[in-house]
N, C-alpha and C positions, 0 to 999 in steps of 0.2 A: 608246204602250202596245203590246208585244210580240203580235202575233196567238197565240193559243190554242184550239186545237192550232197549232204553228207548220206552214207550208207546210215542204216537204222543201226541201231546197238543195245537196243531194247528189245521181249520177248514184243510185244505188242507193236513196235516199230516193224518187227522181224513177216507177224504174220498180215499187216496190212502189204507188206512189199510184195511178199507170197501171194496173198488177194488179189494184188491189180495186176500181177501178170498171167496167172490163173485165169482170172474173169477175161482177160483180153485174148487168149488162149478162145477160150469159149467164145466169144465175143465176132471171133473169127472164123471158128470151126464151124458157126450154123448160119453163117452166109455165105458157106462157099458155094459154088456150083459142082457137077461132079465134072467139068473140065479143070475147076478148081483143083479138087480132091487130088485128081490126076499128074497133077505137076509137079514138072521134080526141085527137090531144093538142095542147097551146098551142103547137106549134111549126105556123104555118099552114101548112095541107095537106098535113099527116103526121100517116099512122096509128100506132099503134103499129108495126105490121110495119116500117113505113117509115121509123120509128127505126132498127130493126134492122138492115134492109137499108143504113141510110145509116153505119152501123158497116162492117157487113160489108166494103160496097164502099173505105170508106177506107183500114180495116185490110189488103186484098187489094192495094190500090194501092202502100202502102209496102212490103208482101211482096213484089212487080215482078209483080203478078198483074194489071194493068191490066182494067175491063169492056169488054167490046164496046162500041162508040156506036151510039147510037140514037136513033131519033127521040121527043124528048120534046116532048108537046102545050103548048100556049102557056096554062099553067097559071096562074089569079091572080096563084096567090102567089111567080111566080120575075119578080122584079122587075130583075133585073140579069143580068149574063153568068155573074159566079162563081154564083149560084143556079140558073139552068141546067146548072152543069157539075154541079155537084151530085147536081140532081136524076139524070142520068144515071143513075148506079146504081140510083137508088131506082127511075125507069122498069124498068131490065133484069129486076129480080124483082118487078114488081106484080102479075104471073101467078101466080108459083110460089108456092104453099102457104106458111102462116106458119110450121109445123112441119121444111120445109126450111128456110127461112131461117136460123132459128134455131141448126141443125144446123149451116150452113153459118157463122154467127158463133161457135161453139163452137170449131169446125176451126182458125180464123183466128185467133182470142183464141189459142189454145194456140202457133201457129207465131210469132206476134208476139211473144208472152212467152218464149219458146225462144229466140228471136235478143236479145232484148234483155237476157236475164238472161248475154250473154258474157261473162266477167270481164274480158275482154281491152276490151272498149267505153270508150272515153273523153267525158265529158261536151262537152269542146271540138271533138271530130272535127266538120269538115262534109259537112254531107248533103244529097244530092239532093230537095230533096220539091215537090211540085204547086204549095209557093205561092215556090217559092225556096230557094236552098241558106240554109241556117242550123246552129246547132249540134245535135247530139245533144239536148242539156239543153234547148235552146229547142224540140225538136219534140214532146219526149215534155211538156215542160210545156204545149205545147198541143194535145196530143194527149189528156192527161188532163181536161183544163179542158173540151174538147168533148164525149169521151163522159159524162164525169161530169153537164152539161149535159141530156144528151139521157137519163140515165139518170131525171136527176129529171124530165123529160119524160113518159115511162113510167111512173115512181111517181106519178106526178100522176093517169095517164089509169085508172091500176089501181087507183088509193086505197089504194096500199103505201108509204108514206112510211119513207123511209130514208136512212140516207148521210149526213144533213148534218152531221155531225160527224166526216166519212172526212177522212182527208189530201187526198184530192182535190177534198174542197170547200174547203179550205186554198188548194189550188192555184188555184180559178177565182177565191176571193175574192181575193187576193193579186195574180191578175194585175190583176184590174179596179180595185182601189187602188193599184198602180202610175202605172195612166193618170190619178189625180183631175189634175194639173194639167192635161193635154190638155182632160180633159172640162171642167175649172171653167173655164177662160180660156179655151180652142179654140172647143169648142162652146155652153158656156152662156154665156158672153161676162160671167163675173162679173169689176167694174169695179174697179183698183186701191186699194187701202185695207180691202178684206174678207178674213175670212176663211170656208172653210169646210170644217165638221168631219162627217165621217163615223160614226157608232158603231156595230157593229155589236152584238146583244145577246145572241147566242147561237144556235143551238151555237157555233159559233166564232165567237171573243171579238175584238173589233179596235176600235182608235181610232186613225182617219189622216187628215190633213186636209190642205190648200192655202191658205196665204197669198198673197194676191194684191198684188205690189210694184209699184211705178212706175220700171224702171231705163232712164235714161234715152231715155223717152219711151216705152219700151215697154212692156206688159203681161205681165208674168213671173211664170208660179206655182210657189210654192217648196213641195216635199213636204215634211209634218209626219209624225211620226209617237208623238209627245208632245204633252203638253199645255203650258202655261206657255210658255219661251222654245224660241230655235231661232238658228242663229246670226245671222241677220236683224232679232234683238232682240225685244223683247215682242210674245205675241196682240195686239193690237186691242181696246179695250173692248168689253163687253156692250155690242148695237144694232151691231156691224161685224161680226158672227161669228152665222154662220150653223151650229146642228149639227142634225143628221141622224139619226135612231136608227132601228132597221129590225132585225126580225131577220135569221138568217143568209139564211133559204127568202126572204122578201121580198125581200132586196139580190139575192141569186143571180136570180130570178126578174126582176128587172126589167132587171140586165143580161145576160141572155139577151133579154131584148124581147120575153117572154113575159108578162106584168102589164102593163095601161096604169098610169102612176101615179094616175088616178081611182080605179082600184080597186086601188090599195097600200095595206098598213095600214104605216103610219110615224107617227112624232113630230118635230116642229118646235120647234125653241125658236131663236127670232129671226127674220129674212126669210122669209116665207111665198114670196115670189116667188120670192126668188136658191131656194131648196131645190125648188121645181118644178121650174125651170129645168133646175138641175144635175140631177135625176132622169130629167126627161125625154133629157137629154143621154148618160145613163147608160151605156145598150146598147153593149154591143162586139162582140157576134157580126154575121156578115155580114147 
């Protein structure tokens, strides 16, 4: 089943999806209050500000506007190297006022979107960025999948719920049922002979799944994106297929690794385990 609204797949599809959650980013960020600013959000040990600030400084970084380093405290929640580096920015403005920050993601959103709207830009060019050279297409589509992330972050801590029917929420879904076969055979370790089915139920509409095959000796999962056959030959009967139904905000939220799956509201129809499994396996942000 075709996702609805369909993710962009063009470079100019790519950077309008990056604009409206950007713009909504900002949009947000200069009508908070500083009881606003204050408030904490499901992303562990970010406030709202820190949302912002953690926009600001990535958006400055691709600009060649790199932050000063600094000493960041051995905070809970940075559990690894890449979240230390992270945090960086978000340390440099923990000081400054929420009302500059904001100002300061304003400035950035506007020069970001000025370079990126060149006609002259090619989807395929590669580019230099923090986590490795890749395409143009490949940064901005994870470039939108992250603030759109952190924007519903934000809607969450403010109780302004929005977006999830944006092209950008296209984008973060799309990327993370790209990865079902990593997640259902990599991580969840579901065993050859199953299947399992994804549904999303709206705002944006999707049914994408994983057959899980035996090729010789190996464990191999093959992306569905229909129901019935696939060239691999028939689903599996009912008791071998596992699906999944979750709205958009649940699916997005739990891979962000912001909802434990005890507290997801989902539906199950077949394997109660294999569907924990793969949900808890879910998450693709760092």
């Amino acid at each position: 089943m075709p996702m609805h609204p369909a993710a962009p797949d063009d470079l100019p599809g790519l950077v309008a999806a990056f604009a409206q959650t950007a713009q909504a980013m900002v949009d947000l960020a200069i009508t908070c209050s500083d009881d606003d600013f204050a408030k904490p959000t499901d992303c562990p040990g970010w406030s709202v500000k820190d949302q912002i600030s953690h926009i600001a400084s990535t958006e400055s970084l691709l600009l060649g506007r790199p932050d000063l380093s600094v000493e960041v405290p051995k905070y809970e929640h940075l559990r690894h190297d890449r979240a230390r580096a992270i945090e960086n920015g978000v340390q440099v403005r923990r000081d400054r006022p929420g009302k500059e920050v904001a100002q300061e993601l304003h400035r950035v959103v506007s020069a970001r979107l000025g370079r990126l709207r060149d006609s002259e830009l090619q989807p395929d060019e590669i580019v230099a960025t923090p986590m490795g050279e890749m395409t143009l297409a490949e940064l901005i589509t994870r470039r939108t999948a992250d603030v759109w992330v952190h924007e519903q972050d934000i809607r969450s801590a403010l109780g302004r719920p929005g977006n999830l029917d944006s092209p950008a929420a296209a984008v973060f879904c799309q990327l993370v049922l790209d990865q079902l076969p990593q997640i259902v055979v990599e991580r969840a370790g579901v065993p050859a002979g199953k299947v399992v089915m994804i549904e999303l139920t709206g705002p944006v509409i999707a049914r994408a799944g994983v057959r899980v095959d035996d090729v010789d000796g190996q464990t191999v999962g093959r992306l569905m994106f229909s129901g019935g056959t696939d060239e691999t030959g028939p689903i599996p009967a009912i008791g071998r297929t596992t699906s999944i139904q979750l709205s958009t905000e649940a699916f997005a939220r739990r891979a962000a690794g912001r909802v434990a799956v005890d507290d997801l509201h989902f539906t199950t129809l077949g394997d109660d385990a294999t569907a924990h499994a793969v949900l808890e396996n879910l998450v693709i942000t760092p």
